[in-house]
N, CA, C and O atoms as CSV, one atom per row, in Angstrom:
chain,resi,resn,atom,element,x,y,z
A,1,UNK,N,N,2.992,35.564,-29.135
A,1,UNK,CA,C,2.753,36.032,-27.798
A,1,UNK,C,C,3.204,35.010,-26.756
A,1,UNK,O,O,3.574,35.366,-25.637
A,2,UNK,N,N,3.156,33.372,-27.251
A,2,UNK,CA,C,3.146,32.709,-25.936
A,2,UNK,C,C,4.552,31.798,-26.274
A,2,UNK,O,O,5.371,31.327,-25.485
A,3,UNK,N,N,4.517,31.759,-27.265
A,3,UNK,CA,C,6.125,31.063,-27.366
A,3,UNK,C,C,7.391,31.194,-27.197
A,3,UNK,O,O,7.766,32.366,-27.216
A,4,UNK,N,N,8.012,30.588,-27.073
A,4,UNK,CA,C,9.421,30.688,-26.163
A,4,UNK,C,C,9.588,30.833,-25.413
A,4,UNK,O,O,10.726,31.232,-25.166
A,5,UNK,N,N,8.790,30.685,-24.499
A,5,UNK,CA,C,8.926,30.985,-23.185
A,5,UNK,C,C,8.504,29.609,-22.305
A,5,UNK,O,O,7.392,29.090,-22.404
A,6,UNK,N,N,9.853,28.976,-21.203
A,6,UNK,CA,C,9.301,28.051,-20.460
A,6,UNK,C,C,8.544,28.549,-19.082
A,6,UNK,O,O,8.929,29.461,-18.351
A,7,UNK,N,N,7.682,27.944,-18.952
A,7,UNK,CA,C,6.633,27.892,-17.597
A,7,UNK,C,C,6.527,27.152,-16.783
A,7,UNK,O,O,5.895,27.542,-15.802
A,8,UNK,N,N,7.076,25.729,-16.764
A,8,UNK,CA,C,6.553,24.221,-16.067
A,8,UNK,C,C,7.694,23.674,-16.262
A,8,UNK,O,O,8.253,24.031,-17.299
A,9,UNK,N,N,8.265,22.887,-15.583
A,9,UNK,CA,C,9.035,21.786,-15.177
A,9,UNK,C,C,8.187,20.654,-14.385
A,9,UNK,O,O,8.195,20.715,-13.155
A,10,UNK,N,N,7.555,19.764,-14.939
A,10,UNK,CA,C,7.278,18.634,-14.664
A,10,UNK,C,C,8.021,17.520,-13.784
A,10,UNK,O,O,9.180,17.200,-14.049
A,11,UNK,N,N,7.499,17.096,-13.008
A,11,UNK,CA,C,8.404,16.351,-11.936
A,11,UNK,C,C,8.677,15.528,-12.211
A,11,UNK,O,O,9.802,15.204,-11.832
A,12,UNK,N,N,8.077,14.755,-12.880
A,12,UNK,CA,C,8.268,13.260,-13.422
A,12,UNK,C,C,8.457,13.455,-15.140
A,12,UNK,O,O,8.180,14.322,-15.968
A,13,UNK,N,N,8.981,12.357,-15.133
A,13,UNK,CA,C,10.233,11.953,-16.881
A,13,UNK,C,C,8.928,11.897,-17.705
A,13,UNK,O,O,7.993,11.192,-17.326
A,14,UNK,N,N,8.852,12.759,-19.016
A,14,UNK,CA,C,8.101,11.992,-20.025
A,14,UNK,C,C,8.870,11.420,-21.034
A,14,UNK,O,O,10.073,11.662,-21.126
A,15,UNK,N,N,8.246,10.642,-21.841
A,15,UNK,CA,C,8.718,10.313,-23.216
A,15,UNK,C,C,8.936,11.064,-24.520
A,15,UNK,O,O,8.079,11.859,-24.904
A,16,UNK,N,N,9.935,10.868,-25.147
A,16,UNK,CA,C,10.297,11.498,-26.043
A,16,UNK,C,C,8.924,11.708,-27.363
A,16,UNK,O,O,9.098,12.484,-28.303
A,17,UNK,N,N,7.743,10.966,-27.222
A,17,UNK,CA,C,6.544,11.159,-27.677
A,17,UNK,C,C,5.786,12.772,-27.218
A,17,UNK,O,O,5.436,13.527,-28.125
A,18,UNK,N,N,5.621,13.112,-25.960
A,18,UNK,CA,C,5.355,14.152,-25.752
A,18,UNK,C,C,6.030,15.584,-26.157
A,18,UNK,O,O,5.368,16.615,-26.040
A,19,UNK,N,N,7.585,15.609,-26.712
A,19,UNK,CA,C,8.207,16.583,-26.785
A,19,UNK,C,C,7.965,17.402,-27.876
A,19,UNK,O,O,8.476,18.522,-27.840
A,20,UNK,N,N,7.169,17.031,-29.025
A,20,UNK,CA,C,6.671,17.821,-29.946
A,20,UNK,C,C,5.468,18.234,-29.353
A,20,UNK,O,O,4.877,19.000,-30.115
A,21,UNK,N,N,4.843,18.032,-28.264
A,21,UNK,CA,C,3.386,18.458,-27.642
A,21,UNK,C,C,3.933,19.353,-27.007
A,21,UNK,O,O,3.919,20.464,-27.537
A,22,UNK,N,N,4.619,19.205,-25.638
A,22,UNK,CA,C,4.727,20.175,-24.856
A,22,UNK,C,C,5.884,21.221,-24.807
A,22,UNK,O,O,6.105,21.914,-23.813
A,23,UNK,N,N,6.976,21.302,-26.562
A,23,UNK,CA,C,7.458,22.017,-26.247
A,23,UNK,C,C,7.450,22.631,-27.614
A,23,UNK,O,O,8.306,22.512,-28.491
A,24,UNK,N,N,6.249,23.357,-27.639
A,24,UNK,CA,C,5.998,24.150,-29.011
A,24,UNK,C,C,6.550,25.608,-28.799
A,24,UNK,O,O,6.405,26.249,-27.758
A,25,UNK,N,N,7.335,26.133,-30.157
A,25,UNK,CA,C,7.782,27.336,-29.905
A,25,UNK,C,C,9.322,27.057,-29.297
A,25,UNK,O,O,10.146,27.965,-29.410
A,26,UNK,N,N,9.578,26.219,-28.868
A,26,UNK,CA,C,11.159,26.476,-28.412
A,26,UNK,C,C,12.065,25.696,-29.428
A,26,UNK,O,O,11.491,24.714,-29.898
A,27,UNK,N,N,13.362,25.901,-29.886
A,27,UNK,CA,C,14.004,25.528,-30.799
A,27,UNK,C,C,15.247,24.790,-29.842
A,27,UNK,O,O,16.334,24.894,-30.410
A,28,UNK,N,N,15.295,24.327,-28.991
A,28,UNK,CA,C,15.961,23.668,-28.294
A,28,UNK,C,C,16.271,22.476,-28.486
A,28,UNK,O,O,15.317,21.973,-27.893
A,29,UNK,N,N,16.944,21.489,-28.904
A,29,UNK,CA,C,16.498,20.125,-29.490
A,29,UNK,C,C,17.531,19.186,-28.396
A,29,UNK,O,O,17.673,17.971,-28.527
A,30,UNK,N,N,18.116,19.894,-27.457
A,30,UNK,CA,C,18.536,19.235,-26.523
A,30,UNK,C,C,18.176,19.176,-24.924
A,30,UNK,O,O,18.642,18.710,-23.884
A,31,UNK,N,N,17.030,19.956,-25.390
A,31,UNK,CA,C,16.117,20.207,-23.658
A,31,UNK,C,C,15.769,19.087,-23.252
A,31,UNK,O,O,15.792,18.213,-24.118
A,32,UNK,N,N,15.399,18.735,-22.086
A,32,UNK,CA,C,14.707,17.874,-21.334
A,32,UNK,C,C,12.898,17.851,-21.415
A,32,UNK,O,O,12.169,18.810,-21.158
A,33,UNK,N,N,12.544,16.733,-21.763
A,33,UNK,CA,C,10.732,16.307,-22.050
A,33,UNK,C,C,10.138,17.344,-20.948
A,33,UNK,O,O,9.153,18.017,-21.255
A,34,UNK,N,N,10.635,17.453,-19.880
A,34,UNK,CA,C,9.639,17.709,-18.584
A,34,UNK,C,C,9.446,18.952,-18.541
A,34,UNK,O,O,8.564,19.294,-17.753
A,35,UNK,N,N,10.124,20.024,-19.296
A,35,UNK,CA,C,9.534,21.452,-19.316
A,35,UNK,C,C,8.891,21.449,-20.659
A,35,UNK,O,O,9.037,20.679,-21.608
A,36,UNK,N,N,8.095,22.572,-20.490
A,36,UNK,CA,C,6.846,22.794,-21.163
A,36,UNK,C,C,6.923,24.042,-21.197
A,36,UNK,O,O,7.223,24.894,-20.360
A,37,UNK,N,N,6.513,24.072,-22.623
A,37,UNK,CA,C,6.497,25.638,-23.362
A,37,UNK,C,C,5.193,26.615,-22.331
A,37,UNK,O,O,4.323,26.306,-21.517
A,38,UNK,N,N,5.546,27.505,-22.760
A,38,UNK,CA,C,4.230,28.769,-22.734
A,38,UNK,C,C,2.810,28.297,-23.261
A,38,UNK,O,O,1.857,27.992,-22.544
A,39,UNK,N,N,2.840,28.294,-24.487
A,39,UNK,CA,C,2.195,27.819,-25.470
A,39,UNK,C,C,1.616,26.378,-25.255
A,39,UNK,O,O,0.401,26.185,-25.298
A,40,UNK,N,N,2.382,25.520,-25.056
A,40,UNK,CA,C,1.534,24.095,-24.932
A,40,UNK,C,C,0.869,24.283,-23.354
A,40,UNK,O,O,-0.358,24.214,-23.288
A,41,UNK,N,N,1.530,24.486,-22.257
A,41,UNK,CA,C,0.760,24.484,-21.181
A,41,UNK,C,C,-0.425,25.529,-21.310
A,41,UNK,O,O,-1.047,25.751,-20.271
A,42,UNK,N,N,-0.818,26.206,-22.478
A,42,UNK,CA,C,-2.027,27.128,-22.158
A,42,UNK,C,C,-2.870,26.151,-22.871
A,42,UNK,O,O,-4.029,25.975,-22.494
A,43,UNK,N,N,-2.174,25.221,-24.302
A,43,UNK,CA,C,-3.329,24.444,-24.641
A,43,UNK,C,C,-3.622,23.386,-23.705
A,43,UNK,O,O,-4.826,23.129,-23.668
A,44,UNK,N,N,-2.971,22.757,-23.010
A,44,UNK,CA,C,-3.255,21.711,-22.046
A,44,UNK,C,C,-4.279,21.934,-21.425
A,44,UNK,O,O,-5.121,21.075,-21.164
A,45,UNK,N,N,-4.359,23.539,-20.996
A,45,UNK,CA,C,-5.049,23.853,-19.578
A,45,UNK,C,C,-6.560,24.226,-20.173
A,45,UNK,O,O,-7.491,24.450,-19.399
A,46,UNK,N,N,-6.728,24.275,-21.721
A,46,UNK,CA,C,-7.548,24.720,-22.036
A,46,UNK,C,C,-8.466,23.359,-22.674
A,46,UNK,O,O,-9.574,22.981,-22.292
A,47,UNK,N,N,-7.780,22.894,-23.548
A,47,UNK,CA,C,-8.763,21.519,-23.667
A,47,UNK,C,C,-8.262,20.346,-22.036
A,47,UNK,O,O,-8.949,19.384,-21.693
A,48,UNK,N,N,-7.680,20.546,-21.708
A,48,UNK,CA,C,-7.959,19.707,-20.557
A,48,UNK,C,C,-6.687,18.338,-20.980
A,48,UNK,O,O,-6.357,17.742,-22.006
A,49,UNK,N,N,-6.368,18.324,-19.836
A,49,UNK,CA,C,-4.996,17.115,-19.426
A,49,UNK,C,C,-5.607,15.744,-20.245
A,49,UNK,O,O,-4.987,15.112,-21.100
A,50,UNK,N,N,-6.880,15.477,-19.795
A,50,UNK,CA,C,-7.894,13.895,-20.435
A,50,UNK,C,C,-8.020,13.872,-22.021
A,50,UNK,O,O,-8.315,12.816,-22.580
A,51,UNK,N,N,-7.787,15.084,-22.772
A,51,UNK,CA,C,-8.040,14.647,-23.718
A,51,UNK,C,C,-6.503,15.024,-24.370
A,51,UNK,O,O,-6.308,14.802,-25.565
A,52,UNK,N,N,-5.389,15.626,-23.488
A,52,UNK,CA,C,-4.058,15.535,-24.065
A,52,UNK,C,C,-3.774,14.445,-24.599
A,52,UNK,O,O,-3.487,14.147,-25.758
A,53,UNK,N,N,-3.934,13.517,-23.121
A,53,UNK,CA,C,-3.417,11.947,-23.115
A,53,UNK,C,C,-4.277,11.280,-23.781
A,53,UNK,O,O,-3.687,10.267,-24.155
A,54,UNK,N,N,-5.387,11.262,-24.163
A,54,UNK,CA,C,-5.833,10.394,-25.676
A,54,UNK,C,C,-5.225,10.963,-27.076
A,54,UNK,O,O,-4.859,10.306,-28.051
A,55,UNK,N,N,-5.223,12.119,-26.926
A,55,UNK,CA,C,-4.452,12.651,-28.322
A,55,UNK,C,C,-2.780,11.158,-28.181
A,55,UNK,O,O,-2.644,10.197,-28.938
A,56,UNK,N,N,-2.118,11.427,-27.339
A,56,UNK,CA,C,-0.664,10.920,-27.083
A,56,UNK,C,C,-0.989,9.566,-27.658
A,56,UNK,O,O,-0.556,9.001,-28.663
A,57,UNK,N,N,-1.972,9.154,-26.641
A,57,UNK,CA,C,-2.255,7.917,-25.825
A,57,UNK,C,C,-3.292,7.277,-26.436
A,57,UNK,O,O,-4.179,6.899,-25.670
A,58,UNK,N,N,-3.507,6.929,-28.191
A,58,UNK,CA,C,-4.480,6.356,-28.378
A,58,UNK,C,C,-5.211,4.929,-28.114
A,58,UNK,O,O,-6.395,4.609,-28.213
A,59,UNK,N,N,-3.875,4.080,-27.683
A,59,UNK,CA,C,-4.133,2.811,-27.636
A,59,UNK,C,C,-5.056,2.581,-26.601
A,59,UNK,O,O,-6.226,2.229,-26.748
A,60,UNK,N,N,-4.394,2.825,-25.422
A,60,UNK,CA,C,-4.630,2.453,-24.059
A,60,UNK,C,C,-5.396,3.764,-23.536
A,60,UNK,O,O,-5.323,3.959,-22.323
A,61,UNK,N,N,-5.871,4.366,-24.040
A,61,UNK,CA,C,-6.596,5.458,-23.744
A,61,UNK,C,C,-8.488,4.710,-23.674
A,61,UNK,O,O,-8.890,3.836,-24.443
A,62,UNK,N,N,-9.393,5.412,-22.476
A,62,UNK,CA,C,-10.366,5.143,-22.154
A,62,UNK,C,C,-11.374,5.922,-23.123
A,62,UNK,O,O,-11.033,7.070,-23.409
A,63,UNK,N,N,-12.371,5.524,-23.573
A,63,UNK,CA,C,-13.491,6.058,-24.739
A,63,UNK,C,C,-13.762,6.565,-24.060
A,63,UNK,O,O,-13.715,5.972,-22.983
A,64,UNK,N,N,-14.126,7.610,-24.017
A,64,UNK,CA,C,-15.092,9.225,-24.018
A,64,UNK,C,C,-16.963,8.302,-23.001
A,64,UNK,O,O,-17.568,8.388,-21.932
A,65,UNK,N,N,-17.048,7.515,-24.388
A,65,UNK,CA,C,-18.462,6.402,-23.753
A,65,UNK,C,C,-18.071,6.243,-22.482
A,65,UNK,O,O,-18.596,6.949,-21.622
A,66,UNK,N,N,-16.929,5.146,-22.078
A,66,UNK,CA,C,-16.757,4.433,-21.031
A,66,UNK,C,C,-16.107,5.486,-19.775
A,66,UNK,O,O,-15.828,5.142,-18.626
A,67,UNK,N,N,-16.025,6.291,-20.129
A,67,UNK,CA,C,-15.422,8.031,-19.008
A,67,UNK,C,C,-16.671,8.109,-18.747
A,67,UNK,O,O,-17.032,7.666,-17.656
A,68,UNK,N,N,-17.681,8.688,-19.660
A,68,UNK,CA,C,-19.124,9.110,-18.952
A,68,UNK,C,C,-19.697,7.844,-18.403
A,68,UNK,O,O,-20.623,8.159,-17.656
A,69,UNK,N,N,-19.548,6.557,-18.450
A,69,UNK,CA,C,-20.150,5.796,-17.541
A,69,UNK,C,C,-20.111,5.767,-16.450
A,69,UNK,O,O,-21.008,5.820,-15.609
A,70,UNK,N,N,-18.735,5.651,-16.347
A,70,UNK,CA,C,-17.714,5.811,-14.881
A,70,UNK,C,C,-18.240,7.118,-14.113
A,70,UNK,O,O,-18.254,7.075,-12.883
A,71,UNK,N,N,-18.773,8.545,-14.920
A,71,UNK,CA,C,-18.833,9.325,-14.244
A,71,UNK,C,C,-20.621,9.315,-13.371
A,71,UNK,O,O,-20.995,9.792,-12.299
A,72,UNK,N,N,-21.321,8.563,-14.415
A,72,UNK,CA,C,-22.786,8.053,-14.063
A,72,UNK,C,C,-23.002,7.285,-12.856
A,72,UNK,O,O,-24.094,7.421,-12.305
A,73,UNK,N,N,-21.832,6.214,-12.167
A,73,UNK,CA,C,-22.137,5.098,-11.625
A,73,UNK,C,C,-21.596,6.292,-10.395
A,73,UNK,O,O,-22.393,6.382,-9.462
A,74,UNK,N,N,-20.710,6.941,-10.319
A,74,UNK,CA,C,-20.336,7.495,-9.749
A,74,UNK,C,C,-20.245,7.198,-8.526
A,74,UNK,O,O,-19.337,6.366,-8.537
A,75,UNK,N,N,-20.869,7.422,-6.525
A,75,UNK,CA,C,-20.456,6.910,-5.798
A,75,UNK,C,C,-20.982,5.931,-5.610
A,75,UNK,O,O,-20.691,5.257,-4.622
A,76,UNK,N,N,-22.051,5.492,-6.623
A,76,UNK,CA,C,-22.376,3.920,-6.518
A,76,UNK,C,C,-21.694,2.684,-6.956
A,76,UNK,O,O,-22.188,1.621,-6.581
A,77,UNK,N,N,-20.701,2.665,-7.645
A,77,UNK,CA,C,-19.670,2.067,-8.228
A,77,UNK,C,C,-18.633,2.222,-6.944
A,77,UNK,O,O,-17.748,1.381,-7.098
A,78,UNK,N,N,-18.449,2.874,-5.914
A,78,UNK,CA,C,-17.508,2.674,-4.950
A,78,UNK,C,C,-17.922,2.263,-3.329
A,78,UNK,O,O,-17.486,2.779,-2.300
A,79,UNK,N,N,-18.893,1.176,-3.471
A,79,UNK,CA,C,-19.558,0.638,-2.793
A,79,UNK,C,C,-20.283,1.792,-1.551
A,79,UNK,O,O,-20.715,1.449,-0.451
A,80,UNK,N,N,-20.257,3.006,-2.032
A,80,UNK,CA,C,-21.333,3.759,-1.045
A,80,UNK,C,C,-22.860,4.058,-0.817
A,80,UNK,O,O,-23.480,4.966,-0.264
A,81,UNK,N,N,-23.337,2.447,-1.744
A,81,UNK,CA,C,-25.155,2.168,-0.952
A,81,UNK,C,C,-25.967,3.426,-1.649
A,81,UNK,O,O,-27.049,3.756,-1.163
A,82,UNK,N,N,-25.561,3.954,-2.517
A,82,UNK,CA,C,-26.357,5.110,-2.721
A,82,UNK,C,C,-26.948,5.898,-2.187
A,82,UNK,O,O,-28.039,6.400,-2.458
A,83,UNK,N,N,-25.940,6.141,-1.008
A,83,UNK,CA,C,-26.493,7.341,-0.537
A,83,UNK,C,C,-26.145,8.719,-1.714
A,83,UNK,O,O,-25.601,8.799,-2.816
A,84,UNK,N,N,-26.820,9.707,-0.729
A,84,UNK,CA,C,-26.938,10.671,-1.249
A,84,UNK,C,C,-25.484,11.812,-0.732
A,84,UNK,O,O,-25.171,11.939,0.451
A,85,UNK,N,N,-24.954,12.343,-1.569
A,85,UNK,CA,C,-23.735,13.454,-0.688
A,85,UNK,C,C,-24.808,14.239,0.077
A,85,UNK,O,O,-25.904,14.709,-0.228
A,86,UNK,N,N,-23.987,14.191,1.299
A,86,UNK,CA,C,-24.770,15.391,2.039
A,86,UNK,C,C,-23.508,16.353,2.666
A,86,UNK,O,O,-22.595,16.145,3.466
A,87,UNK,N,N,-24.007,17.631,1.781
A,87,UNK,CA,C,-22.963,19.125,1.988
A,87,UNK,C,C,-22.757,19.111,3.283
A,87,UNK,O,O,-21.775,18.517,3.730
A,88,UNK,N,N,-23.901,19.949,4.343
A,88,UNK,CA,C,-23.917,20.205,5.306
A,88,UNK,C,C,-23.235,18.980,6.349
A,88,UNK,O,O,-22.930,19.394,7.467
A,89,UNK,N,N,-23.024,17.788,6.122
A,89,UNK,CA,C,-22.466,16.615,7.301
A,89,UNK,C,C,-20.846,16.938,6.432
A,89,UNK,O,O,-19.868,16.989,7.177
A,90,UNK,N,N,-20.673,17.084,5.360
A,90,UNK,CA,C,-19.429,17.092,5.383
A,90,UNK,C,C,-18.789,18.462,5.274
A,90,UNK,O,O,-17.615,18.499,4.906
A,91,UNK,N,N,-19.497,19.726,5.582
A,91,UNK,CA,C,-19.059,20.821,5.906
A,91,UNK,C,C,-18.809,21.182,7.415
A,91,UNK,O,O,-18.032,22.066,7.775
A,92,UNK,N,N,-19.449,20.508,8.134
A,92,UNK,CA,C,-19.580,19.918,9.404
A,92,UNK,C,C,-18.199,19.312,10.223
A,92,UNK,O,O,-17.603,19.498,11.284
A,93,UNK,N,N,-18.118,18.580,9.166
A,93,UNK,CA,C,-16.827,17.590,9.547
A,93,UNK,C,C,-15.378,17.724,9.200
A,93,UNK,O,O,-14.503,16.979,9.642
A,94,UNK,N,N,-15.147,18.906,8.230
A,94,UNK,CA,C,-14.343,20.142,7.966
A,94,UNK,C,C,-14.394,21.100,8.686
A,94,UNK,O,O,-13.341,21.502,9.182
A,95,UNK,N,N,-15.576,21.738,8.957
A,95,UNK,CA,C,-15.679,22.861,10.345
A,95,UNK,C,C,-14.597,22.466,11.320
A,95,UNK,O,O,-13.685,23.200,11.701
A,96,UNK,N,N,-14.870,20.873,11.773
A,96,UNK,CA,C,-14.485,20.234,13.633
A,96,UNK,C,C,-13.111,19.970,12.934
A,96,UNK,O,O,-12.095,19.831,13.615
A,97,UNK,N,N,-13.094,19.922,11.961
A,97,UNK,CA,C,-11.027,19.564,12.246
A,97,UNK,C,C,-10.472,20.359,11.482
A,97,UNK,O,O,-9.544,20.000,10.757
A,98,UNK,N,N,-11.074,21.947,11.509
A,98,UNK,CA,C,-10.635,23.121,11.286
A,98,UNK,C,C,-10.203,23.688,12.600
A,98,UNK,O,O,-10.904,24.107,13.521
A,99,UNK,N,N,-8.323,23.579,12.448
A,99,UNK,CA,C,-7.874,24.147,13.964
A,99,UNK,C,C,-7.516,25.641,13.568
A,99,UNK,O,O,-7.435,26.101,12.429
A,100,UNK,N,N,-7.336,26.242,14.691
A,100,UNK,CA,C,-7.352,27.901,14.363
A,100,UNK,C,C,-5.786,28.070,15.431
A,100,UNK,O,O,-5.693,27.518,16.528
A,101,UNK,N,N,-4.659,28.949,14.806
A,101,UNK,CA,C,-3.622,28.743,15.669
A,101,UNK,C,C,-3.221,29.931,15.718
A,101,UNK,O,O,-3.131,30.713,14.771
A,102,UNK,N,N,-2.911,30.152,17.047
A,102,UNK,CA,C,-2.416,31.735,17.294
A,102,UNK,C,C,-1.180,32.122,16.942
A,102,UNK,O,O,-0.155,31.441,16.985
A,103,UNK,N,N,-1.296,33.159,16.618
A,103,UNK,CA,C,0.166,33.496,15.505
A,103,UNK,C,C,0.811,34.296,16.651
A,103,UNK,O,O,0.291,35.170,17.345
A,104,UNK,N,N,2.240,33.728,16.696
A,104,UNK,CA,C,3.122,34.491,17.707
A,104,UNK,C,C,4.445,35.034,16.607
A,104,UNK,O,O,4.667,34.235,15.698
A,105,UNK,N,N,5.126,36.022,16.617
A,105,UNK,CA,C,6.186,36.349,16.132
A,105,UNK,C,C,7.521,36.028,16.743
A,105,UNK,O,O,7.679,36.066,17.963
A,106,UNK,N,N,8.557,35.687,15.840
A,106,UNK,CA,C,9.580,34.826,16.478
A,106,UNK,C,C,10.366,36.793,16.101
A,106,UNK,O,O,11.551,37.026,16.338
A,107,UNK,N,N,9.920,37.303,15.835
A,107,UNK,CA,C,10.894,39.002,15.645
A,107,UNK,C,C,10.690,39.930,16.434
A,107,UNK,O,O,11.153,41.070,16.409
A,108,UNK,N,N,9.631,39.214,17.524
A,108,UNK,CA,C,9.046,40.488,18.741
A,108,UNK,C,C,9.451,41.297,18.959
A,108,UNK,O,O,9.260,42.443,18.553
A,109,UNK,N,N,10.471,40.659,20.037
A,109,UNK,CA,C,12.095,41.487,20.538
A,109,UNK,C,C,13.443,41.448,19.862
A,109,UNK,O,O,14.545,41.735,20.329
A,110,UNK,N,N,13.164,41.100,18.861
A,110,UNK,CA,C,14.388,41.194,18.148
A,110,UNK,C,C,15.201,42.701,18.454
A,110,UNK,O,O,16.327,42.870,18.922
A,111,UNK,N,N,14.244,43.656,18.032
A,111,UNK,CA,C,14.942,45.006,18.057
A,111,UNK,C,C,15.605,45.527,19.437
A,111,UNK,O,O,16.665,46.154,19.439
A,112,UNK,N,N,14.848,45.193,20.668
A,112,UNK,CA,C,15.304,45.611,22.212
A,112,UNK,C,C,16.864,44.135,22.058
A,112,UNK,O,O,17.995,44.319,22.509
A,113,UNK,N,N,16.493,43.092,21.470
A,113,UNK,CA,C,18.138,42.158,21.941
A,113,UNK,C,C,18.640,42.278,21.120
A,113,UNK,O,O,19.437,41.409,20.769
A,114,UNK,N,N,18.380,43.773,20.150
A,114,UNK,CA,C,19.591,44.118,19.048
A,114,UNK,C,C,20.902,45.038,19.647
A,114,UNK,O,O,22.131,45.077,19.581
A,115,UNK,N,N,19.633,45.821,20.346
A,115,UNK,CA,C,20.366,47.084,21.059
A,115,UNK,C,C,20.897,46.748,22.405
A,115,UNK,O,O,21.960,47.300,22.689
A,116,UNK,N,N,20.252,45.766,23.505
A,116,UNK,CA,C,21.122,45.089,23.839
A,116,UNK,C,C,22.204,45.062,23.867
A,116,UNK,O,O,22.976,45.782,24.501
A,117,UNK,N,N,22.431,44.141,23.112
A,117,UNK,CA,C,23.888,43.358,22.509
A,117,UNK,C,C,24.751,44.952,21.607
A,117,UNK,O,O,25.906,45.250,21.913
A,118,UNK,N,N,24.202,45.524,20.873
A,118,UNK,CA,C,25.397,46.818,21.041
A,118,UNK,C,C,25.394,47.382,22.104
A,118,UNK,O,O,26.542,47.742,22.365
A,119,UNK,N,N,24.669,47.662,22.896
A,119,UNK,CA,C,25.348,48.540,24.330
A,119,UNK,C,C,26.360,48.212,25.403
A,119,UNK,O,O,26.935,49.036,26.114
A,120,UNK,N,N,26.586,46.143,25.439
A,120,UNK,CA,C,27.252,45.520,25.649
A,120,UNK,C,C,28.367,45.751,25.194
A,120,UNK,O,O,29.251,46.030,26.003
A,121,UNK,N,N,28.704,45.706,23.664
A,121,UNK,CA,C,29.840,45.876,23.044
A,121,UNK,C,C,30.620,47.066,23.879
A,121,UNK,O,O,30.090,47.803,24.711
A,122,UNK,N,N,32.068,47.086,23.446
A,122,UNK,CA,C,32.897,48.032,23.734
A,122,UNK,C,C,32.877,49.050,23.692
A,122,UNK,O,O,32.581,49.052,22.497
A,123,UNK,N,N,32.949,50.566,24.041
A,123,UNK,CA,C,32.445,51.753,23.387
A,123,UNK,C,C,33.493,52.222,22.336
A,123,UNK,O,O,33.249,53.271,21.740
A,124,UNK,N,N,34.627,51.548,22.056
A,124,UNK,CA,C,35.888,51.783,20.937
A,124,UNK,C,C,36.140,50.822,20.731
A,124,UNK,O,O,36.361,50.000,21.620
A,125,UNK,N,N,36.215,50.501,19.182
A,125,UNK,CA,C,36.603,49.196,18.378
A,125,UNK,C,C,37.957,48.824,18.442
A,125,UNK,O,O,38.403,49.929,18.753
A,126,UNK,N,N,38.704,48.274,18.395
A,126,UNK,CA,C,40.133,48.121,18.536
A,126,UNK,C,C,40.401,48.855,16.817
A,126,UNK,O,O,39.380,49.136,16.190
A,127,UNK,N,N,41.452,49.060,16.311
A,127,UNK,CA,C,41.387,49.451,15.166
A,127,UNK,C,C,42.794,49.568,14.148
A,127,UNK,O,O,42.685,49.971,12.990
């Protein structure tokens, strides 16, 4: 159902490590790393990009432990005093630099300076 078919072109270069990941189902052996099958981008999207790149990426890849820490310390680890998020001040502050812009059409008159410009014209074409 999902193979052979490309979906994604990736913007940036991968390594020739990823090309058995992201290009399952295509028999191409001279394609470029950065597109991505049918098939692999549905598994990506389904277990998730973080645990692609530890599959790839075992070395230098972050433990699972030390991810949920990071996610624990959360905005206290980025020197914000522990406060608390507050929705309403920052729905607030999205509201005020929510601009609202009046939509004008650049095709208004197009049709009256269509006809115009033929009634101008000649009433016989040269021919």
């Amino acid at each position: 159902m999902l193979a052979g078919f490309l979906v994604v072109k990736i913007p940036f270069a991968l390594t020739e490590r990823f090309k058995q990941l992201t290009q399952q189902g295509i028999g191409v052996a001279a394609l470029d790393t950065s597109y991505v099958s049918s098939g692999s981008w549905y598994m990506i999207a389904q277990t998730g990009i973080m645990r692609v790149l530890q599959l790839v990426n075992v070395g230098s890849a972050v433990s699972e432990q030390q991810m949920m820490q990071m996610q624990m310390m959360g905005p206290m680890a980025g020197g914000a005093g522990g406060q608390a998020f507050n929705a309403k001040q920052a729905f607030a502050a999205e509201a005020s630099a929510l601009g609202v812009t009046q939509y004008a059409s650049a095709l208004l008159e197009t049709e009256r300076e269509l006809l115009a410009a033929a009634r101008a014209l000649p009433a016989t074409l040269p021919g």
